[in-house]
C-alpha positions in Angstrom: 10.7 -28.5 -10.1 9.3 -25.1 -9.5 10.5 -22.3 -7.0 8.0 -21.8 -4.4 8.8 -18.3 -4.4 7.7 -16.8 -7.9 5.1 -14.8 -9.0 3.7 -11.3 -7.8 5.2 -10.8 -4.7 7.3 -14.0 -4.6 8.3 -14.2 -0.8 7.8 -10.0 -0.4 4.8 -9.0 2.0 2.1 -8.1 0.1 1.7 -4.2 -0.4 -2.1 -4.3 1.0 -4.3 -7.0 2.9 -7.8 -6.1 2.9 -7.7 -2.8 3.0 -4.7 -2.3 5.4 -1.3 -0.9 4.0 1.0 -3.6 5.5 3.8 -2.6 8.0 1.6 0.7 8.7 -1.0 0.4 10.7 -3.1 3.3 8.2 -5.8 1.4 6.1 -6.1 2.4 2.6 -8.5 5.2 3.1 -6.7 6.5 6.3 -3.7 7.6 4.4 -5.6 8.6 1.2 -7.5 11.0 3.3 -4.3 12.3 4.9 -2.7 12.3 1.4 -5.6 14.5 0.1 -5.1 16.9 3.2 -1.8 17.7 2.6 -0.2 15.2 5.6 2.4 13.4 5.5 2.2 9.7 4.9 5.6 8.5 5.7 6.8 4.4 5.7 5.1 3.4 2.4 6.9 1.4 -0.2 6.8 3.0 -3.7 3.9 0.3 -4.3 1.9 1.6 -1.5 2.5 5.2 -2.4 1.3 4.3 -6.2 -2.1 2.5 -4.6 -2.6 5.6 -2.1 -2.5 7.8 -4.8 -5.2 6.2 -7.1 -7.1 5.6 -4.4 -6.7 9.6 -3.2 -8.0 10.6 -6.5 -11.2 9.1 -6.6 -11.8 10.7 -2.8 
């Protein structure tokens, strides 16, 4: 019998859907544009922050 709740993001919220950072209401290129301006970018988990970031860079 397996555990329904294993695997990436066993029974977490995911980090992103679509291209919307969960629990922020920035999508992805919102914050990396305020990331890349020097804002702030407050309420993101460390996953979040890590997938801003990358994404930031290639802006």
């Amino acid at each position: 019998m397996s555990d329904p709740d294993c695997g990436i993001c066993a029974g977490d919220v995911p980090p992103l859907i679509g291209q919307v950072l969960t629990g922020t209401g920035l999508t992805l290129d919102q914050a990396g544009k305020r990331l890349v301006a020097g804002e702030p970018v407050a309420g993101l988990t460390p996953v979040q922050l890590r997938l801003v970031e990358d994404y930031a860079e290639r802006l």
